[in-house]
N, CA, C and O atoms as CSV, one atom per row, in Angstrom:
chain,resi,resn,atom,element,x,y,z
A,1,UNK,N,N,-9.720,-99.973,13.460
A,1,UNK,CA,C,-8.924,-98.841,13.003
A,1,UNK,C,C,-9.042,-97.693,13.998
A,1,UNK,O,O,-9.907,-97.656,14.873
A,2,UNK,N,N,-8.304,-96.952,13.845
A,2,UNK,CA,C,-7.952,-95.892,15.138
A,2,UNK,C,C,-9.012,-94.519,14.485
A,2,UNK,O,O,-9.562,-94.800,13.420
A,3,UNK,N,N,-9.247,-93.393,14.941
A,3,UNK,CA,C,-10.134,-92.385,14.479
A,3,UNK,C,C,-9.030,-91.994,13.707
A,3,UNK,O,O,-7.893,-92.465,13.731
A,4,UNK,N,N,-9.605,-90.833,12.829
A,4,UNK,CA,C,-8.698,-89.558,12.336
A,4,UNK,C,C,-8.628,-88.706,13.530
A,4,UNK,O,O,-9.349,-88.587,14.520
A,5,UNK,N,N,-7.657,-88.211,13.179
A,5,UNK,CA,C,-7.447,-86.342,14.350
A,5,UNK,C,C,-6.940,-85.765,13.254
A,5,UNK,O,O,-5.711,-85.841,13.254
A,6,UNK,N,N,-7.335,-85.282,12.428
A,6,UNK,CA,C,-6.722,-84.318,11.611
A,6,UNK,C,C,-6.074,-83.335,11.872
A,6,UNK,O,O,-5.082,-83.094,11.184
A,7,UNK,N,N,-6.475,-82.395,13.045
A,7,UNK,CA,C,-5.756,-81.348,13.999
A,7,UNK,C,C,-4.665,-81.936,14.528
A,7,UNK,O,O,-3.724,-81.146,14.605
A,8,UNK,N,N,-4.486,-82.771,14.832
A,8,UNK,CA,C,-2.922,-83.034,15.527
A,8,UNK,C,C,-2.322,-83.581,14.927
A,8,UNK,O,O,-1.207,-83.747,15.421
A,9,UNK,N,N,-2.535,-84.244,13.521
A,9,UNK,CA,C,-1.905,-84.408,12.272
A,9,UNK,C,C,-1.316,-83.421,11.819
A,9,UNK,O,O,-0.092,-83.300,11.766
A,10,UNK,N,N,-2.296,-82.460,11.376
A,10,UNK,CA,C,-1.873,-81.169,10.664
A,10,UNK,C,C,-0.506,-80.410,11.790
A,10,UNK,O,O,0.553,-79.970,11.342
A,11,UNK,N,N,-0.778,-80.418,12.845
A,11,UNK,CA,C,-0.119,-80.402,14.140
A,11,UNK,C,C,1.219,-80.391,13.997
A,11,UNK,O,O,2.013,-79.483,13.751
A,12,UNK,N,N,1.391,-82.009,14.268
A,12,UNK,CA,C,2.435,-82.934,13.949
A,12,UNK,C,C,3.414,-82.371,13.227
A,12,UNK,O,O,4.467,-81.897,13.654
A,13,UNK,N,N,2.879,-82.464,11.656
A,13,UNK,CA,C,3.542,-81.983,10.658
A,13,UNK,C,C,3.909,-81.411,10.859
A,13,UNK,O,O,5.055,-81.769,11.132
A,14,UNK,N,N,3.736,-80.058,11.034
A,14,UNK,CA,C,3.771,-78.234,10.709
A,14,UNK,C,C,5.545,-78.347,11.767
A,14,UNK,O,O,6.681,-77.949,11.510
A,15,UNK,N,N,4.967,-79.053,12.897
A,15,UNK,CA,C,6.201,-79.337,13.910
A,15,UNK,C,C,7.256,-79.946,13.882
A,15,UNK,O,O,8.118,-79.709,14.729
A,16,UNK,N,N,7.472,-81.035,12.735
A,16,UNK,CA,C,8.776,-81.811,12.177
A,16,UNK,C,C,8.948,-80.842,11.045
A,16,UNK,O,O,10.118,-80.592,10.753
A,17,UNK,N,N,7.934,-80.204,10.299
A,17,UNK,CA,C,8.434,-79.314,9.196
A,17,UNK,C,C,9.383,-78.043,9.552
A,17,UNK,O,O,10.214,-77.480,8.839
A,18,UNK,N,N,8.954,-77.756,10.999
A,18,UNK,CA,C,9.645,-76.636,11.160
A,18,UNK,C,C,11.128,-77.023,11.796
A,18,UNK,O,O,12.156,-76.347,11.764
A,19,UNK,N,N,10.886,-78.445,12.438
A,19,UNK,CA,C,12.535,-79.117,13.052
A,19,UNK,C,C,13.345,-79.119,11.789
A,19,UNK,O,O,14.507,-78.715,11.785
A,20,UNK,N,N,12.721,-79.586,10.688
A,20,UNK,CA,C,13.528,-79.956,9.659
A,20,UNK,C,C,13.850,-78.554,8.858
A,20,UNK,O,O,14.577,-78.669,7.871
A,21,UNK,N,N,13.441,-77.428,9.148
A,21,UNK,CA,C,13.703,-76.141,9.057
A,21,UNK,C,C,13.283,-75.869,7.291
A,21,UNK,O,O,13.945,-75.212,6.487
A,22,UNK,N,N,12.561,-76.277,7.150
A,22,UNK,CA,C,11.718,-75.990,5.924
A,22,UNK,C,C,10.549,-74.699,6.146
A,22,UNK,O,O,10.012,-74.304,7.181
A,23,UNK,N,N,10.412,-74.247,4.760
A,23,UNK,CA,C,9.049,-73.289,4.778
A,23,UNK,C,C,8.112,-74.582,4.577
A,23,UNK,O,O,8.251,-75.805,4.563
A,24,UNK,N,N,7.002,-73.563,4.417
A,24,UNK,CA,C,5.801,-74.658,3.784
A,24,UNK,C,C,6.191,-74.827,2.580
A,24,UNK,O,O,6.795,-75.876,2.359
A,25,UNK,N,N,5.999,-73.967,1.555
A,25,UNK,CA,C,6.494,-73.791,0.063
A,25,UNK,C,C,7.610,-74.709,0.047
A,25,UNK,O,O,7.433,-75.604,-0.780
A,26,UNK,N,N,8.777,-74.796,0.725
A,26,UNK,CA,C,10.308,-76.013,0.389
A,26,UNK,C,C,9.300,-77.518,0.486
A,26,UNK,O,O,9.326,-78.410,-0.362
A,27,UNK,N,N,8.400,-77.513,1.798
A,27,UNK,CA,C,7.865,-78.900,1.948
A,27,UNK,C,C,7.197,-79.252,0.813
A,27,UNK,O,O,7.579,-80.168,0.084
A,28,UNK,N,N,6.462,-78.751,0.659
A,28,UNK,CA,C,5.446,-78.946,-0.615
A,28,UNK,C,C,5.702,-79.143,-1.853
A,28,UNK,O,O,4.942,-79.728,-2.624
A,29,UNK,N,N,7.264,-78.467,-2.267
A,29,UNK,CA,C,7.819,-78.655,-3.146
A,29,UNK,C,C,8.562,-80.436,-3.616
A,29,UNK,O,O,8.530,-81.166,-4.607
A,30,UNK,N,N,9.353,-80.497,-1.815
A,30,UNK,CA,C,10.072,-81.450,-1.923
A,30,UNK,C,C,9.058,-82.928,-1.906
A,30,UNK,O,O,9.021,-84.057,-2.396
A,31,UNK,N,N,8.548,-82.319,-1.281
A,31,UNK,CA,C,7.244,-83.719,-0.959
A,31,UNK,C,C,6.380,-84.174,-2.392
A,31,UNK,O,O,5.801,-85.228,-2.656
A,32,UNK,N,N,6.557,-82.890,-3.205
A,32,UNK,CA,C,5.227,-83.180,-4.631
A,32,UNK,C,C,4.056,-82.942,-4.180
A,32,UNK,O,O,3.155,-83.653,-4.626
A,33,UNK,N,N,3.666,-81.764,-3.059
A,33,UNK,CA,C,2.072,-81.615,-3.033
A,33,UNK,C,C,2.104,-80.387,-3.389
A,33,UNK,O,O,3.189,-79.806,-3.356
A,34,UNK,N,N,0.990,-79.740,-3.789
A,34,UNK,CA,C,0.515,-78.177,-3.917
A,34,UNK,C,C,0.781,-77.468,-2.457
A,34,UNK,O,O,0.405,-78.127,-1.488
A,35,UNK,N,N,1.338,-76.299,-2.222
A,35,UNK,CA,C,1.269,-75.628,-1.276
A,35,UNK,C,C,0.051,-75.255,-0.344
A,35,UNK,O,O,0.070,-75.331,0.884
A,36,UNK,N,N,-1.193,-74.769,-1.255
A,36,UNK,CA,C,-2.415,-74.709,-0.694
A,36,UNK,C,C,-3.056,-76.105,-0.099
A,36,UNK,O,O,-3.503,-76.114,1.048
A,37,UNK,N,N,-3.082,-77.247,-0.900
A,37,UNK,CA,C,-3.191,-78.640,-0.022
A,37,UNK,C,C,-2.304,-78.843,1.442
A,37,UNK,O,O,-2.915,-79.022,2.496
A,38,UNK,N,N,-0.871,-78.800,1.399
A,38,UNK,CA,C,0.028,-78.886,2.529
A,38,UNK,C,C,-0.103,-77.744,3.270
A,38,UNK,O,O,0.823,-77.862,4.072
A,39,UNK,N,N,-0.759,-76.526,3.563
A,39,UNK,CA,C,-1.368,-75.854,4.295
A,39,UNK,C,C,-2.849,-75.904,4.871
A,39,UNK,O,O,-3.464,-75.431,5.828
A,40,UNK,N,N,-3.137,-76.871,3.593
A,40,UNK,CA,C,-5.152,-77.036,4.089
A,40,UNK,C,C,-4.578,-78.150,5.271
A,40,UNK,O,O,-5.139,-78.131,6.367
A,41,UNK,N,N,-3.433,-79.137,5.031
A,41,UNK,CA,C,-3.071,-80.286,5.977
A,41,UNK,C,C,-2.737,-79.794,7.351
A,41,UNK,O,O,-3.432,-80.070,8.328
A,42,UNK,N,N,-1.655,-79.056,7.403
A,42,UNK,CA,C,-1.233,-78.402,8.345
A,42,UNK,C,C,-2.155,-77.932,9.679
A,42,UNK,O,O,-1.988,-78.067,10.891
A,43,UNK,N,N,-3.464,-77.163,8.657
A,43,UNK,CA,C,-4.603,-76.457,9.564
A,43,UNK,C,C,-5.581,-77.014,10.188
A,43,UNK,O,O,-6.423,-76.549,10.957
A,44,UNK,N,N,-5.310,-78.535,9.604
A,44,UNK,CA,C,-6.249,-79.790,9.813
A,44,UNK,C,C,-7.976,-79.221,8.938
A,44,UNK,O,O,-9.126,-79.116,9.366
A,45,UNK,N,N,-7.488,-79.039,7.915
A,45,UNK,CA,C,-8.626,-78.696,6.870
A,45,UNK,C,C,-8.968,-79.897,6.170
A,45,UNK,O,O,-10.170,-80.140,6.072
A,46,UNK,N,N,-8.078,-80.765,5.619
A,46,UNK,CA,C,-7.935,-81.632,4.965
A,46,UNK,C,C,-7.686,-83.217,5.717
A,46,UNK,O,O,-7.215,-83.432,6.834
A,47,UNK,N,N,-8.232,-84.343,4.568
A,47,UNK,CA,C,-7.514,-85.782,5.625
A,47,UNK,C,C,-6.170,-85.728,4.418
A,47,UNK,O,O,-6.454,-85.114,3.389
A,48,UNK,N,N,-5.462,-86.028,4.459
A,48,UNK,CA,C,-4.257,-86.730,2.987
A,48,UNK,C,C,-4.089,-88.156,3.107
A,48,UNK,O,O,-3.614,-88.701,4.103
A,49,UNK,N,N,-4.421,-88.648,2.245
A,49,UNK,CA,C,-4.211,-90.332,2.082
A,49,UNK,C,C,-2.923,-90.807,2.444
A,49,UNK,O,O,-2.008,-90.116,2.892
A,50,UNK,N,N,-2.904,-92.184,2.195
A,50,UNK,CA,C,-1.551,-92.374,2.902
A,50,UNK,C,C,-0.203,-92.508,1.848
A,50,UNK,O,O,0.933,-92.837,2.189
A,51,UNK,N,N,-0.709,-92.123,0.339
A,51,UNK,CA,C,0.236,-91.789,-0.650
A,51,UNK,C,C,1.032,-90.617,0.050
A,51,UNK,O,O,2.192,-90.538,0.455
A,52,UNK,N,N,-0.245,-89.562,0.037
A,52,UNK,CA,C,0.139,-88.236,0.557
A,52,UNK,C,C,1.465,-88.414,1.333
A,52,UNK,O,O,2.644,-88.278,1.004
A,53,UNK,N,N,0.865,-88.757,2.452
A,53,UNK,CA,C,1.230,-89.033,3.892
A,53,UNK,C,C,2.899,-89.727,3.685
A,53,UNK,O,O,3.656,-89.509,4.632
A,54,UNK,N,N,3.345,-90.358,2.760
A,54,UNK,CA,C,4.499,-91.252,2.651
A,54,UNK,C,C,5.050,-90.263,2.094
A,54,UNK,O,O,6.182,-90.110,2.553
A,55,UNK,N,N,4.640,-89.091,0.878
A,55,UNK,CA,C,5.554,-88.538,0.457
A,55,UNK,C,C,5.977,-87.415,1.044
A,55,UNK,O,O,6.972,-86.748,0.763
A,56,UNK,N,N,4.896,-87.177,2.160
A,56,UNK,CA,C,5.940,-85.975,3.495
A,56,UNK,C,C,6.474,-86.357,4.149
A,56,UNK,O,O,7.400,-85.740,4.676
A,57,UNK,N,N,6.117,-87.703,4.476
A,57,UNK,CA,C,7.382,-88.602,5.784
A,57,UNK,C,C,8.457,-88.562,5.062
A,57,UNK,O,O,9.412,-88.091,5.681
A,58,UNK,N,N,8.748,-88.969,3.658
A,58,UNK,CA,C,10.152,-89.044,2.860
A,58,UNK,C,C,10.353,-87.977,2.896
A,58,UNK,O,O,11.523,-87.860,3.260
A,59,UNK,N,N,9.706,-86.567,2.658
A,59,UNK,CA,C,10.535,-85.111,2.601
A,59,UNK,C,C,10.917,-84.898,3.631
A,59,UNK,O,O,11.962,-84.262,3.770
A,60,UNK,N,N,10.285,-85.303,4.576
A,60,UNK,CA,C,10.830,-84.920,6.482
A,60,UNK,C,C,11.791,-85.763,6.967
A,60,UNK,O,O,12.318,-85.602,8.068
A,61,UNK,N,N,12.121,-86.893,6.009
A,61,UNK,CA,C,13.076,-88.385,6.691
A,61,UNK,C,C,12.534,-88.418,7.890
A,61,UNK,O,O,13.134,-87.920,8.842
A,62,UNK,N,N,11.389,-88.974,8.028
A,62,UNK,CA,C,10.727,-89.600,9.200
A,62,UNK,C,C,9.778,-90.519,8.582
A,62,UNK,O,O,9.237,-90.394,7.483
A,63,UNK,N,N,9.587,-91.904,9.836
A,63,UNK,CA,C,8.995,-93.397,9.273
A,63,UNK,C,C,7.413,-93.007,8.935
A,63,UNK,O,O,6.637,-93.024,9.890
A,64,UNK,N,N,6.946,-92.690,7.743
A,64,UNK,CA,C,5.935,-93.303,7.085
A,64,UNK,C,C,4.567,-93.466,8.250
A,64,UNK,O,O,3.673,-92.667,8.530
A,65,UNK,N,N,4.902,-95.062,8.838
A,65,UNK,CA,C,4.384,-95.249,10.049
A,65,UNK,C,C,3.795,-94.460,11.066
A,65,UNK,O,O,2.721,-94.484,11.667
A,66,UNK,N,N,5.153,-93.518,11.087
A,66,UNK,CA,C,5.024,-92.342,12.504
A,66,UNK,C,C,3.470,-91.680,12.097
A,66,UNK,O,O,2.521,-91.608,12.878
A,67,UNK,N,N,3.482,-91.251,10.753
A,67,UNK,CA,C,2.586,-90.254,10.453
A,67,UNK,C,C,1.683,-90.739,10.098
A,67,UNK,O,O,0.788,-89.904,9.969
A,68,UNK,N,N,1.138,-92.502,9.636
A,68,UNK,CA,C,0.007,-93.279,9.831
A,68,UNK,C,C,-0.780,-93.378,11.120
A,68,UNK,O,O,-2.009,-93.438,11.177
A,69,UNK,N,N,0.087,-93.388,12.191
A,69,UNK,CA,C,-0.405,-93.561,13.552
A,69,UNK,C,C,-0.620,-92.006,13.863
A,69,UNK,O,O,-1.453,-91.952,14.768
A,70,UNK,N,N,-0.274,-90.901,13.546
A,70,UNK,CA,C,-0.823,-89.903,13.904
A,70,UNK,C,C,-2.289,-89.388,13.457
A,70,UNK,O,O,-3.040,-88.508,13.879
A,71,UNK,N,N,-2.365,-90.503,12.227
A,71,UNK,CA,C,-3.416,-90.035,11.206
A,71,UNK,C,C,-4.666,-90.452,11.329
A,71,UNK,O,O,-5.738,-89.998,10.929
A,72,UNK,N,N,-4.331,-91.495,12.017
A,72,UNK,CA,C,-5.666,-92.622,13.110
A,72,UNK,C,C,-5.577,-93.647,11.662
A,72,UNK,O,O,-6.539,-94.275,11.220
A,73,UNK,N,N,-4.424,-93.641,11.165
A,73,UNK,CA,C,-4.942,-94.832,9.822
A,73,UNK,C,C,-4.220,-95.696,10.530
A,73,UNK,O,O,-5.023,-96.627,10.583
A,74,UNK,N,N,-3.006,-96.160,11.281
A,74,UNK,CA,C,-2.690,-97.567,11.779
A,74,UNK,C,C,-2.760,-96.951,13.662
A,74,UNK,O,O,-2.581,-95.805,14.074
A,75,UNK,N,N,-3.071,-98.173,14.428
A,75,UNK,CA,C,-2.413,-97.978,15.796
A,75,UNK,C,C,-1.368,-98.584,16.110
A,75,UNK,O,O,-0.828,-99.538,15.551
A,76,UNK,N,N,-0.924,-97.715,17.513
A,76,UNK,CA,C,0.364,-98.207,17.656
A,76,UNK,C,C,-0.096,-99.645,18.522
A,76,UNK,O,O,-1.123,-99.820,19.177
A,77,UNK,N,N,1.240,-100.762,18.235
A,77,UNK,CA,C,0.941,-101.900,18.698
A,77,UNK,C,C,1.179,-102.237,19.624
A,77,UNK,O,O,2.340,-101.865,19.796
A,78,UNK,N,N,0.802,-102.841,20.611
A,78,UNK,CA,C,1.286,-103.133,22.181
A,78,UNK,C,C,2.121,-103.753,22.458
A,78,UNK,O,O,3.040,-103.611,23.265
A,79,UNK,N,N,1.680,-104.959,21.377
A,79,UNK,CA,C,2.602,-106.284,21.901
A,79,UNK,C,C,3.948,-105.871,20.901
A,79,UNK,O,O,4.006,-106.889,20.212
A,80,UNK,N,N,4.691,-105.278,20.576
A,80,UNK,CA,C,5.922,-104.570,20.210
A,80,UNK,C,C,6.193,-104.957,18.677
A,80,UNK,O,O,7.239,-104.765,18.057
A,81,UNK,N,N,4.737,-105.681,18.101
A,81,UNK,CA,C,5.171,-105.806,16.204
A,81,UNK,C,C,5.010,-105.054,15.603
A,81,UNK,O,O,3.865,-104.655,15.392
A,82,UNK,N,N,5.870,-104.613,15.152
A,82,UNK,CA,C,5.724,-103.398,13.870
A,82,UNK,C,C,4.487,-103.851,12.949
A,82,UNK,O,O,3.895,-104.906,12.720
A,83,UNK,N,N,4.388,-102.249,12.458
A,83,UNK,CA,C,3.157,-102.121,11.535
A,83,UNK,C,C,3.847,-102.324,9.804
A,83,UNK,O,O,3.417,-101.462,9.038
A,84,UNK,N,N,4.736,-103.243,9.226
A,84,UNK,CA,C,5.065,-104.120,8.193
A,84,UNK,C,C,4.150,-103.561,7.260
A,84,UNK,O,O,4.059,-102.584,6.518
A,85,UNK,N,N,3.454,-104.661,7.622
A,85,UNK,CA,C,2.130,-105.166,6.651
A,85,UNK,C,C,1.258,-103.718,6.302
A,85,UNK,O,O,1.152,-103.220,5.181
A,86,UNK,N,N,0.882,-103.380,7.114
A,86,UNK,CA,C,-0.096,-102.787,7.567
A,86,UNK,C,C,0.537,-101.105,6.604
A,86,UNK,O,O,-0.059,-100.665,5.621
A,87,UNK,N,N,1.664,-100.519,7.141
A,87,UNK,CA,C,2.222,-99.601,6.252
A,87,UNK,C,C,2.824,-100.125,4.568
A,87,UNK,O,O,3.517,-99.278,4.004
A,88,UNK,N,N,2.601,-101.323,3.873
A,88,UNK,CA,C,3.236,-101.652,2.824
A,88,UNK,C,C,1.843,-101.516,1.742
A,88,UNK,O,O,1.760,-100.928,0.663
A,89,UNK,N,N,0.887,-102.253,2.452
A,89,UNK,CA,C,-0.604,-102.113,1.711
A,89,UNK,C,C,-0.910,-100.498,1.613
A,89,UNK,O,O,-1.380,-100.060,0.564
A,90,UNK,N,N,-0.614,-99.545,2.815
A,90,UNK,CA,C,-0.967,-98.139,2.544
A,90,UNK,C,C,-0.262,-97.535,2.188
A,90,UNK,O,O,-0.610,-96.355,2.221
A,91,UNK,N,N,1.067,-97.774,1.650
A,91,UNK,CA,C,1.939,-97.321,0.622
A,91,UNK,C,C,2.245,-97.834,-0.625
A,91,UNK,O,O,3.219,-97.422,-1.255
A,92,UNK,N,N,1.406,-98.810,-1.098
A,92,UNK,CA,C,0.929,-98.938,-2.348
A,92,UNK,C,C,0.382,-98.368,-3.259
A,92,UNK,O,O,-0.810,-98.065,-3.209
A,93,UNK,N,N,1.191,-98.099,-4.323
A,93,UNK,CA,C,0.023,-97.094,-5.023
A,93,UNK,C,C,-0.156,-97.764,-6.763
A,93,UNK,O,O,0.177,-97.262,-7.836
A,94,UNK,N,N,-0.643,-98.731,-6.528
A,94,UNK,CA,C,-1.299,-100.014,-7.076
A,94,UNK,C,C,-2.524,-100.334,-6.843
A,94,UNK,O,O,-3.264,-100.846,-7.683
A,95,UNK,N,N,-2.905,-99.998,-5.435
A,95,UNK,CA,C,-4.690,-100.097,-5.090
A,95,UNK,C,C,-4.950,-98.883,-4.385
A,95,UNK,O,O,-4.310,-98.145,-3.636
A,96,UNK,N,N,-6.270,-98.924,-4.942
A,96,UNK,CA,C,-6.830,-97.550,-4.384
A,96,UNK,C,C,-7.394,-97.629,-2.790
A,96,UNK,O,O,-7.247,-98.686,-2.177
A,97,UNK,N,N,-7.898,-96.731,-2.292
A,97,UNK,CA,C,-8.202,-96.369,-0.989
A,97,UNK,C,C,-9.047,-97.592,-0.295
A,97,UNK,O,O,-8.834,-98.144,0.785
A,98,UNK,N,N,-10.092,-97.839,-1.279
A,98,UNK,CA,C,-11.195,-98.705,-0.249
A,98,UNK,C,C,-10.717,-99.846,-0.716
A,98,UNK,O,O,-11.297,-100.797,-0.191
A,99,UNK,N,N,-9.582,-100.281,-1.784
A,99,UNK,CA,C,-8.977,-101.887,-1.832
A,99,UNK,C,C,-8.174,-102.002,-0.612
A,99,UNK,O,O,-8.288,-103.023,0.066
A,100,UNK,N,N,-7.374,-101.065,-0.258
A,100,UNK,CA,C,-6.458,-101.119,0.893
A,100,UNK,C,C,-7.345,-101.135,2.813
A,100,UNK,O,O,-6.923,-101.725,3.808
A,101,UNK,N,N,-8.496,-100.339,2.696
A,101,UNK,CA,C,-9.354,-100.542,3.771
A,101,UNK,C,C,-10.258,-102.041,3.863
A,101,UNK,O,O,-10.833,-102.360,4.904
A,102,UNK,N,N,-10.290,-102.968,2.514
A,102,UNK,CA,C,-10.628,-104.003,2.402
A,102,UNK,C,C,-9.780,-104.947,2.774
A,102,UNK,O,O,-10.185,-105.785,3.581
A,103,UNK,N,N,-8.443,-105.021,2.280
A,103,UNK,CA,C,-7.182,-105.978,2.661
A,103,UNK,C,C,-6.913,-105.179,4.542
A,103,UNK,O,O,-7.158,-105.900,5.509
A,104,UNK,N,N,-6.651,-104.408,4.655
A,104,UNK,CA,C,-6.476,-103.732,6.318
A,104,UNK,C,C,-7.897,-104.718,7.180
A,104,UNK,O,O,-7.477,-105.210,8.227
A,105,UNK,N,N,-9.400,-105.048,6.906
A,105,UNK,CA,C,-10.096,-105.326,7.317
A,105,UNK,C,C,-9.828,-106.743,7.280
A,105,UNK,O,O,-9.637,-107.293,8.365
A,106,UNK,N,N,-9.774,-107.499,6.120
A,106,UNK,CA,C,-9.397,-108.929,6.540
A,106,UNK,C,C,-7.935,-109.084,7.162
A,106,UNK,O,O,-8.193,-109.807,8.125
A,107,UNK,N,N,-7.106,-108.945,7.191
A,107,UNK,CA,C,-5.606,-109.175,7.937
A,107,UNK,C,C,-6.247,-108.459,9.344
A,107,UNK,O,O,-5.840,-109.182,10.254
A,108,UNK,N,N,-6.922,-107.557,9.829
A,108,UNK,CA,C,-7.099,-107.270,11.308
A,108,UNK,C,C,-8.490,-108.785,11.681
A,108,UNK,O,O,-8.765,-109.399,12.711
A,109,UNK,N,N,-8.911,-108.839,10.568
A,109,UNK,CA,C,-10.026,-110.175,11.584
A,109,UNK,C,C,-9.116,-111.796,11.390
A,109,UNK,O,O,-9.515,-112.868,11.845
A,110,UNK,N,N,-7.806,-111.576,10.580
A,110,UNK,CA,C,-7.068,-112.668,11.232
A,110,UNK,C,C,-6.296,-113.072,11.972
A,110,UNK,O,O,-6.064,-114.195,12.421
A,111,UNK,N,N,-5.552,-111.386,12.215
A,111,UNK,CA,C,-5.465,-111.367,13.514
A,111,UNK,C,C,-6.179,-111.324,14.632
A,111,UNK,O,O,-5.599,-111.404,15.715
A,112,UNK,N,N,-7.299,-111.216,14.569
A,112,UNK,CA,C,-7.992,-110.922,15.604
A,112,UNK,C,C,-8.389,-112.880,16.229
A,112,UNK,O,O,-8.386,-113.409,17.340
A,113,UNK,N,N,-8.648,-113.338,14.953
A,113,UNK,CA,C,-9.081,-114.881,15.170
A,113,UNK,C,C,-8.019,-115.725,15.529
A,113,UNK,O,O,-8.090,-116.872,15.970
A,114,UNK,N,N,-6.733,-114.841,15.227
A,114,UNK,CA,C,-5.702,-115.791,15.584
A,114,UNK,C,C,-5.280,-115.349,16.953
A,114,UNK,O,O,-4.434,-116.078,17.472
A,115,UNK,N,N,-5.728,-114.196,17.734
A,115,UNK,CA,C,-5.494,-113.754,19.162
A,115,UNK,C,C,-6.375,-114.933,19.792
A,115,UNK,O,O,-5.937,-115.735,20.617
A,116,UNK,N,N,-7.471,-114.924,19.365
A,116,UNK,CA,C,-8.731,-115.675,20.389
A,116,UNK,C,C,-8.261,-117.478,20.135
A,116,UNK,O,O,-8.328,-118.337,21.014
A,117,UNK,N,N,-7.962,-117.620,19.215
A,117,UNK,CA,C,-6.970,-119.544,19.235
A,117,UNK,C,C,-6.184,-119.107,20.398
A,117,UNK,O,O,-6.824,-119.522,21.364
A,118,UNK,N,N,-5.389,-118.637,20.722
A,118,UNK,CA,C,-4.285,-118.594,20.932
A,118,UNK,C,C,-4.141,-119.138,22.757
A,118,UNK,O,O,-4.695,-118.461,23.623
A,119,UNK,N,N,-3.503,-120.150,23.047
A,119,UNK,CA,C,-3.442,-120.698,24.600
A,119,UNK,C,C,-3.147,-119.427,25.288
A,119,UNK,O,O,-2.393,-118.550,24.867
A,120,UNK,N,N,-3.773,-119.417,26.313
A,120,UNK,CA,C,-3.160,-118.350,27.616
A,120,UNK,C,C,-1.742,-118.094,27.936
A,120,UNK,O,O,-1.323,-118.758,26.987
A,121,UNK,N,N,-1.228,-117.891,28.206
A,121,UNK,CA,C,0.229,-117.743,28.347
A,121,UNK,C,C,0.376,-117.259,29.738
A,121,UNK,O,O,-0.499,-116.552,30.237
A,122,UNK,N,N,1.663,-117.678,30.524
A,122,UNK,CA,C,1.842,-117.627,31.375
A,122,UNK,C,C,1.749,-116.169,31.939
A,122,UNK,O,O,1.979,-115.179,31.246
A,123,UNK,N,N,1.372,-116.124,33.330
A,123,UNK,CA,C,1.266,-114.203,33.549
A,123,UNK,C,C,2.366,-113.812,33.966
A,123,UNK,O,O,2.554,-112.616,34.186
């Protein structure tokens, strides 16, 4: 899993919030968080889960994803596969935090076991 940066999260945000020409108060509203939380985010005071996190990407119409990978909760992928899986388990809100860091931990060690099978491929 990638670190948190909470500062360039909070960052991030504050910076599509202001493209999308919202106050804080409109975001917070439209998103369903408390104003004082979506400002503790902003200042990088706070982490926000990735419930959080989905319901400001939907107020901002921006991918979910974008703001997982800013959050150090998914990385971006090299080999060009989208993060699917990986954003569907952390936008569940059916399991809680450490069920979803449990399912994220086995699907990364099968991928990981299924990198190391895998024949060399031509360079």
């Amino acid at each position: 899993m990638a670190s948190l940066n909470v500062g360039s999260l909070g960052e991030y945000i504050r910076e599509q919030r202001r493209s999308a020409q919202y106050s804080l108060r409109q975001l917070a509203e439209v998103a369903g968080v408390s104003n004082p939380y979506l400002s503790q985010i902003e200042r990088g005071l706070r982490k926000p889960s990735a419930e959080i996190l989905q319901q400001i990407a939907k107020a901002l119409r921006i991918s979910a994803e974008t703001l997982y990978v800013q959050a150090g909760i998914l990385e971006e992928r090299e080999d060009g596969e989208g993060p699917g899986l990986r954003a569907a388990i952390l936008a569940d809100p059916l399991i809680n935090e450490r069920q979803k860091q449990a399912l994220l931990s086995v699907y990364e060690a099968f991928l990981k076991e299924n990198q190391a099978a895998r024949p060399p491929g031509p360079a």
